[in-house]
N, C-alpha and C positions, 0 to 999 in steps of 0.2 A: 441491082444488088439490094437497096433497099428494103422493096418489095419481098425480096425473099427472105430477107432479116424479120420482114415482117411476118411473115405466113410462116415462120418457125418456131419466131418468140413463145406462142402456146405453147406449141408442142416442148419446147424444152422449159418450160414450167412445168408442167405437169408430170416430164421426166425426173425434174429436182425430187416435186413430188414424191414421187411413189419410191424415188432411190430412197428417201429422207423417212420414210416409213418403215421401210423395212430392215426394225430395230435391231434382233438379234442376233442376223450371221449375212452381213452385207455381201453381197456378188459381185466377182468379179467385175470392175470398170469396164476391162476390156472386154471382155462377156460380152456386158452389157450393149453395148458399142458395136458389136458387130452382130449381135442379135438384132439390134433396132435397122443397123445398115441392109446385112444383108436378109432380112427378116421382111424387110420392108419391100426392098426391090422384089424379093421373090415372090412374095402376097402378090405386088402389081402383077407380075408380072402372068400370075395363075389368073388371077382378078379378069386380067385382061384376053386374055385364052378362053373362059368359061364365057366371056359376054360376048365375045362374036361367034361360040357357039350359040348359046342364048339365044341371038340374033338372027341367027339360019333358023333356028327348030321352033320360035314363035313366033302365031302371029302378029301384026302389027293393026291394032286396034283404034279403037276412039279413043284419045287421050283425056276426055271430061267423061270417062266410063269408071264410076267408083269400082268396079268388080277387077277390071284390068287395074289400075291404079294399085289394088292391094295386091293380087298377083307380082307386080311388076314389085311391087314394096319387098313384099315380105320370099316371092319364089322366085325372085330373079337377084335383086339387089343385097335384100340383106343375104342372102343363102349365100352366095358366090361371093361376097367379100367378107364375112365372116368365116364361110369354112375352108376361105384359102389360109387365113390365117390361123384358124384350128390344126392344120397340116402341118405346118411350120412346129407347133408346140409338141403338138401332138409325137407329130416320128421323128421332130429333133430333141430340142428344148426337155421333155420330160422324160429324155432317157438317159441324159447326163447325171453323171455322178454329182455335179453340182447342183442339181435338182435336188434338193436337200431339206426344205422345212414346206408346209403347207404353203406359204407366202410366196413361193416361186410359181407359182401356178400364176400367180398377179403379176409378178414383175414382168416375165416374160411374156405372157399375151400382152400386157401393155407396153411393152418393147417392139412388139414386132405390129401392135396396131399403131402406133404411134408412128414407127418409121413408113408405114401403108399413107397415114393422115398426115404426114409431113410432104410427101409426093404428092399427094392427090392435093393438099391445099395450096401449092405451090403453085401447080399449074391453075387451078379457082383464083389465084391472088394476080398472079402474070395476065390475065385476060380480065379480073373486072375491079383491078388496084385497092386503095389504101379501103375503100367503106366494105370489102366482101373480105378484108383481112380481119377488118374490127368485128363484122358481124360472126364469123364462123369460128374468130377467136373463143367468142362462148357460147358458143352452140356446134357446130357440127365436131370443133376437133377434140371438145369434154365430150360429146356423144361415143367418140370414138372410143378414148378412155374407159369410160363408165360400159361401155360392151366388151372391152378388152377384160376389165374387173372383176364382172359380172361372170364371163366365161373361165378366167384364170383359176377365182373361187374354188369353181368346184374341180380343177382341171389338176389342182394342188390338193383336194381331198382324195382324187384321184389315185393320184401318186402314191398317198401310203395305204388305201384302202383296196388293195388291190382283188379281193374276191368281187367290188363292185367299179374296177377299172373304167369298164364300157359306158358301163351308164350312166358314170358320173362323169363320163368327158361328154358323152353326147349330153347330159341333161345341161353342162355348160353350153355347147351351142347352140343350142335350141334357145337357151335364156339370152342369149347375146344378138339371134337370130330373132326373135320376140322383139327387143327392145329395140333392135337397130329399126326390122319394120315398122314398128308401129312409131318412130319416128319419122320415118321417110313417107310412111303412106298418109299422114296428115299435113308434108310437107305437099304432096304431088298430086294433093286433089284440094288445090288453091284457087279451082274453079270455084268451091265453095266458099263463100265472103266467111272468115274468123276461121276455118278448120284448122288453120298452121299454131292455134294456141293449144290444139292436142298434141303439136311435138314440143313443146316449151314443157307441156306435163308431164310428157312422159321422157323427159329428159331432166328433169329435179327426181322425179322417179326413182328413176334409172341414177341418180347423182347420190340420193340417200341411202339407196342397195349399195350400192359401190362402196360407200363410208364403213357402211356396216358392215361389208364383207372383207374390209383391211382391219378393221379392228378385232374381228373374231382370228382372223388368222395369222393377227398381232399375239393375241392371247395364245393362241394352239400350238405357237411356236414351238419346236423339239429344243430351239437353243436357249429359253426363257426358263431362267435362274429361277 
């Protein structure tokens, strides 16, 4: 029990967070709540569908091969857990009536990444305890945030902009799919001695875009007096 108090505690920081931000027409609790629940199981649950497809249709390579390493980064891992939760927002989340100010675009990707990053860290924490709780504490489960952020962004300009609909939800996953890769692909070619300090940067990156993309959609607000 512990353990899993542990491999949460981020994740519901980061949920105070983003609730705590979004000043001018706060969303439903319960919403919320069951956006992250069932928002989460169903991401895994697509997540998990897509990679043993994955796993039949590619082949399996040198693992010290930078060329597959990025592939495997950027067109197997971030693609397939990024745009199951692009689904989620996409034909749920941003067609509700309560989708309502630019900022909902954030809270809800980060709702439903967040409930994906509570699962998947859970199981990371139950197999390698208290030191992979503390490490991924700040680093993989804010990566996850700051790609939820990142894609929310635009996923909320979306919403009212709607002659450029499309291409402002795809230009969101593709920037959530960018970021998440180029974290993971500096993490999985640790054959090379220092390469894992490229995901350390591109996750302050990825941490200062995300700041900036609550605070403009702080400002754009439709409820701001």
């Amino acid at each position: 029990m512990n353990l899993i108090l542990e491999a949460l505690a981020p994740v519901i920081v980061i949920l105070i967070w983003i609730y705590i931000k979004d000043k001018y027409e706060k969303e439903s609790k319960r919403i919320l709540v069951v956006t992250f629940v069932v928002g989460g199981i169903i991401s895994i649950i697509i997540t998990s569908i897509l990679y043993i497809l994955s796993d039949t249709l590619l082949p399996t390579l040198d693992k010290e091969n930078v060329v597959f390493q990025f592939v495997k980064a950027f067109m197997v891992v971030a693609l397939i857990e990024e745009f199951s939760k692009y689904l989620i927002v996409r034909y749920y989340s941003q067609r509700q009536d309560y989708f309502n100010e630019p900022y909902d675009g954030i809270i809800y990707c980060v709702m439903v990444s967040m409930g994906f990053a509570a699962v998947e860290n859970i199981a990371y924490v139950l197999q390698g305890g208290l030191s992979v709780a503390l490490l991924r504490a700040f680093t993989a489960v804010p990566a996850h945030a700051t790609f939820g952020i990142l894609m929310g962004y635009f996923m909320g300009k979306a919403k009212f902009e709607t002659h450029k609909r499309a291409k402002l939800n795809l230009k969101g996953l593709a920037l959530a799919i960018i970021f998440h890769g180029a974290y993971d692909f500096f993490l999985f070619i640790d054959f090379i001695p220092g390469m894992y300090i490229g995901a350390f940067i591109s996750l302050i990156v990825g941490i200062v875009f995300s700041i900036k993309a609550v605070k403009r959609h702080q400002v754009n607000s439709n409820f701001k007096v």
